[in-house]
C-alpha positions as CSV (number, residue, x, y, z in Angstrom):
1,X,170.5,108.3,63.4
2,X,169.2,108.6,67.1
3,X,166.4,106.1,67.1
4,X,165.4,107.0,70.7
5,X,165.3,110.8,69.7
6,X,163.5,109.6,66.6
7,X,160.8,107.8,68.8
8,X,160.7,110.5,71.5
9,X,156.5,111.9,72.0
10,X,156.6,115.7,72.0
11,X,156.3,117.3,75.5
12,X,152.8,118.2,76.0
13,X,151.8,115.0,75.8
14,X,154.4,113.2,78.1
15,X,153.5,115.7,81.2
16,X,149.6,115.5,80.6
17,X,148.0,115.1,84.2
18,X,146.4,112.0,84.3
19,X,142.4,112.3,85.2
20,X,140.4,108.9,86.4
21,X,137.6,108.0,84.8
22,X,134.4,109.8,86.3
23,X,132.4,106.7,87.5
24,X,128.8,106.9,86.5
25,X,126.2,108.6,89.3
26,X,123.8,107.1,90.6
27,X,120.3,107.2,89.4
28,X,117.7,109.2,92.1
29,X,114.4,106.7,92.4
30,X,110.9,108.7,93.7
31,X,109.8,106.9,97.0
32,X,106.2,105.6,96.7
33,X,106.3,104.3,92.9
34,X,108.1,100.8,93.4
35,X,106.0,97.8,94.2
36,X,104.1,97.5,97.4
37,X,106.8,97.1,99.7
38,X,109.4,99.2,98.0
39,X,108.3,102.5,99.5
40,X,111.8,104.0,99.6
41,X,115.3,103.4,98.3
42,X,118.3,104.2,100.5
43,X,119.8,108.0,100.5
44,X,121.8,109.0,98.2
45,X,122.9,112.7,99.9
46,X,124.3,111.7,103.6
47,X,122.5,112.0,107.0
48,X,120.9,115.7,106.0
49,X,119.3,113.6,103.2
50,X,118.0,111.5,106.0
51,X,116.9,113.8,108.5
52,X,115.2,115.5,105.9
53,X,113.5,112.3,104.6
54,X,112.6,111.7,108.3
55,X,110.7,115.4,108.8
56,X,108.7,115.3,105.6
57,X,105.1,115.5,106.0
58,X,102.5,112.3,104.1
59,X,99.9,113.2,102.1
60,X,98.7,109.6,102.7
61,X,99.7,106.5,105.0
62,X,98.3,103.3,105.1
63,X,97.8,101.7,108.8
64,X,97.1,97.9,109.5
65,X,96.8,97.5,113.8
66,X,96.1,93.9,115.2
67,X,94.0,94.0,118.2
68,X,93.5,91.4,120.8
69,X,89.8,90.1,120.7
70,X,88.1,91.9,124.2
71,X,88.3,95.4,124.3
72,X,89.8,97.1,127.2
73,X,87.8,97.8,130.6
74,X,86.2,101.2,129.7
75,X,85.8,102.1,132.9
76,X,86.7,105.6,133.6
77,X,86.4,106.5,129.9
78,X,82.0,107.6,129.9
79,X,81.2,107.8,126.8
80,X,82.5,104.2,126.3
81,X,80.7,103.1,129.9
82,X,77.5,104.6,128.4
83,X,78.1,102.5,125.2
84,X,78.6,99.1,127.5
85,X,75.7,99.7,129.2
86,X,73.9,100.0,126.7
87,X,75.2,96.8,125.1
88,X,74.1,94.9,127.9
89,X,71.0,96.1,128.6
90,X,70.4,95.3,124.9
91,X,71.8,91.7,125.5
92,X,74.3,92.3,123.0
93,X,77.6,91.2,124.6
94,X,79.5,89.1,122.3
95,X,78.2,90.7,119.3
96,X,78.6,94.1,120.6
97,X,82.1,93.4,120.4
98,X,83.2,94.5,117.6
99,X,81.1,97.8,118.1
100,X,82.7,98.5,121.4
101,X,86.4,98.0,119.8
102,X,84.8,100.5,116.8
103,X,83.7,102.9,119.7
104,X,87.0,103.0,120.9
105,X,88.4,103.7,117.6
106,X,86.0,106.4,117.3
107,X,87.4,107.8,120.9
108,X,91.1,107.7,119.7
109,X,90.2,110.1,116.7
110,X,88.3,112.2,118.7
111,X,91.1,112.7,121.1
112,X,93.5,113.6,117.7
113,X,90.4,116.1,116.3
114,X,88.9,113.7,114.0
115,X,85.1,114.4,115.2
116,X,82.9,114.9,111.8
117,X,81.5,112.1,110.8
118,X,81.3,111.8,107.3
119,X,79.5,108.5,106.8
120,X,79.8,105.1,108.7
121,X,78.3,101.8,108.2
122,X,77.8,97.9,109.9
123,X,78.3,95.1,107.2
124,X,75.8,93.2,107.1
125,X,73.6,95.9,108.4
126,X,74.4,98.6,106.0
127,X,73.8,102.4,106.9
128,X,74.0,103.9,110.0
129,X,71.6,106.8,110.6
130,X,74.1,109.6,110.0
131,X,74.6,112.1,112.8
132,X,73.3,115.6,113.0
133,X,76.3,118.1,113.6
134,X,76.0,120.3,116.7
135,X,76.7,124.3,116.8
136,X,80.5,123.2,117.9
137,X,82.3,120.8,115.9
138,X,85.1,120.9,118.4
139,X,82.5,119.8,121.2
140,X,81.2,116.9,119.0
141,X,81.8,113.6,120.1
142,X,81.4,110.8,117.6
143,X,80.7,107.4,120.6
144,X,77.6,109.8,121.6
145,X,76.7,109.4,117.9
146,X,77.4,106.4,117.4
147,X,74.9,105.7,120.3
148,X,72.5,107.4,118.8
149,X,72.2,106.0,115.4
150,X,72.3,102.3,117.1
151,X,69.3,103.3,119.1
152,X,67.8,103.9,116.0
153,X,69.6,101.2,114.4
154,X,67.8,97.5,114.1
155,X,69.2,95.7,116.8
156,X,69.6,92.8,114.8
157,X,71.9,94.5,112.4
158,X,74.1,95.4,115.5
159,X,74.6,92.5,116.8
160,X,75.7,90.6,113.2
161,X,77.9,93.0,112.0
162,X,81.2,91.9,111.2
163,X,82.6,95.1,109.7
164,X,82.2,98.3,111.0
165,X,83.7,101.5,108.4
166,X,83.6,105.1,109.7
167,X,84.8,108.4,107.6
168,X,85.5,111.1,109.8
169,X,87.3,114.6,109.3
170,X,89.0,117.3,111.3
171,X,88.7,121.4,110.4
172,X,92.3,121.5,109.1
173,X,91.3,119.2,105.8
174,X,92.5,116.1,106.9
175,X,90.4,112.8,106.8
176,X,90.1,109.3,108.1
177,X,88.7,106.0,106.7
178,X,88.6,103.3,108.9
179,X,87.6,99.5,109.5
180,X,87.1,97.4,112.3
181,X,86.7,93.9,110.7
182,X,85.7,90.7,113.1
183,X,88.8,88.1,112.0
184,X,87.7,84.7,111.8
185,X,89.9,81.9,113.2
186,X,90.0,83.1,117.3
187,X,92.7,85.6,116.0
188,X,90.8,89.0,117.1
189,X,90.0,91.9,115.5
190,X,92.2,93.9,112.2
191,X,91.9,97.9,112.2
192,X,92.4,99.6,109.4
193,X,92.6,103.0,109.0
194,X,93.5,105.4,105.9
195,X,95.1,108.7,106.9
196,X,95.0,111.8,103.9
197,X,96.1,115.3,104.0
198,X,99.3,116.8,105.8
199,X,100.8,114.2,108.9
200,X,103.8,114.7,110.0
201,X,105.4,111.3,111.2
202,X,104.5,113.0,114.9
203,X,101.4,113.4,114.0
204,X,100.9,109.6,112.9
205,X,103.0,108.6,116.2
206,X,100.2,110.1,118.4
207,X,97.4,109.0,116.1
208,X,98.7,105.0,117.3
209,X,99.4,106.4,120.5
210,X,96.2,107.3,121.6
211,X,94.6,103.5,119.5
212,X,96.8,102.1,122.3
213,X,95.8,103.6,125.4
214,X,92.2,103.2,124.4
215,X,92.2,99.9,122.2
216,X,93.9,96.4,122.8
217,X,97.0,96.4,120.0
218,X,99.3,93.5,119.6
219,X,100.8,95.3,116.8
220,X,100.7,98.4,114.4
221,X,102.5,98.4,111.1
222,X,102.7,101.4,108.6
223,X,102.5,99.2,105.2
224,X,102.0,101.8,102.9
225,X,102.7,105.6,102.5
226,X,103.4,109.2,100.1
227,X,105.2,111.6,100.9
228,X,103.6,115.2,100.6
């Protein structure tokens, strides 16, 4: 008896190919849904993935700015120069601070089309008198209506305020909430600002651009966003 003939496996199963084990995928995770910090996990599909990821427009993005605690010489700039004076020859110079940084806010969106004002108010102070729009919403220009509603504004409530929130709009369907908040402590001012609707990451690059050249920023940070 041939015991190795005897123990021999039949030929389809000696010359099988051999095929590794197919290692498990990995699993795709939404940006936006983990935890306040964890607004994206890495790609998963190579540098297209990225460029893509890059490109895609927000439907909403979260902006904290630190600003330094004098605003910047608005000379030059005279819809700002008519708000100083008018500060002044109110006496409101270190109160009027915070509105003068909020007026400059208000400049900034204007130059990036966000001229309806939707609602704004001073804390403590409450209400603003709310603008009347014009004929040309692309003419408006929201530091002239700001210096409106403070001449009809209690000058006391001007020159306490330690908040100052503004909604504004554009004709495309976009909006903006923001805050100017008086930071105790000698450490300045904090902006906020809420951006909704369609902005591309260019978009939100000029938005901070033009809070820059018209605001004192030590810093701006994008803490929050969705994509579109």
């Amino acid at each position: 008896m041939d015991r190795g003939k005897g123990n021999a496996l039949p030929d389809s199963v000696v010359h099988a190919p051999m095929v590794p084990p197919k290692e498990p995928e990995p699993a795709l995770a939404a940006p936006g849904i983990g935890g306040p910090n964890s607004i994206e996990g890495p790609g998963v599909s190579g540098p297209r993935s990225a460029r893509r990821s890059r490109n895609r427009s927000y439907s909403h993005v979260h902006l904290e700015v630190d600003l330094a605690p004098e605003p910047k010489d608005p000379t030059g700039v005279a819809p700002l120069e008519r708000l100083a004076e008018w500060l002044s020859a109110k006496q409101i110079v270190e109160q009027g601070t915070l509105i003068a940084l909020a007026a400059a806010t208000l400049h900034a969106l204007s130059a990036r089309k966000f001229r309806r004002i939707d609602q704004w108010e001073v804390s403590p102070g409450g209400w603003l008198p709310p603008p009347r729009p014009g004929k040309d919403p692309d003419a408006e220009e929201p530091v002239g209506h700001l210096l409106k509603s403070l001449e009809s504004a209690p000058e006391s409530s001007v020159g306490s305020a330690r908040t100052f929130s503004a909604s504004l709009s554009d004709l495309s369907g976009g909006k903006v909430d923001v805050v100017v908040r008086r930071v105790h402590g000698g450490h300045g001012h904090a902006l906020t600002l809420d951006l909704r609707g369609d902005w591309t990451p260019a978009a939100v690059k000029d938005l901070t651009g033009a809070l820059s050249e018209r605001l004192p920023v030590l810093r701006s940070t994008m803490t929050k966003f969705q994509y579109a």
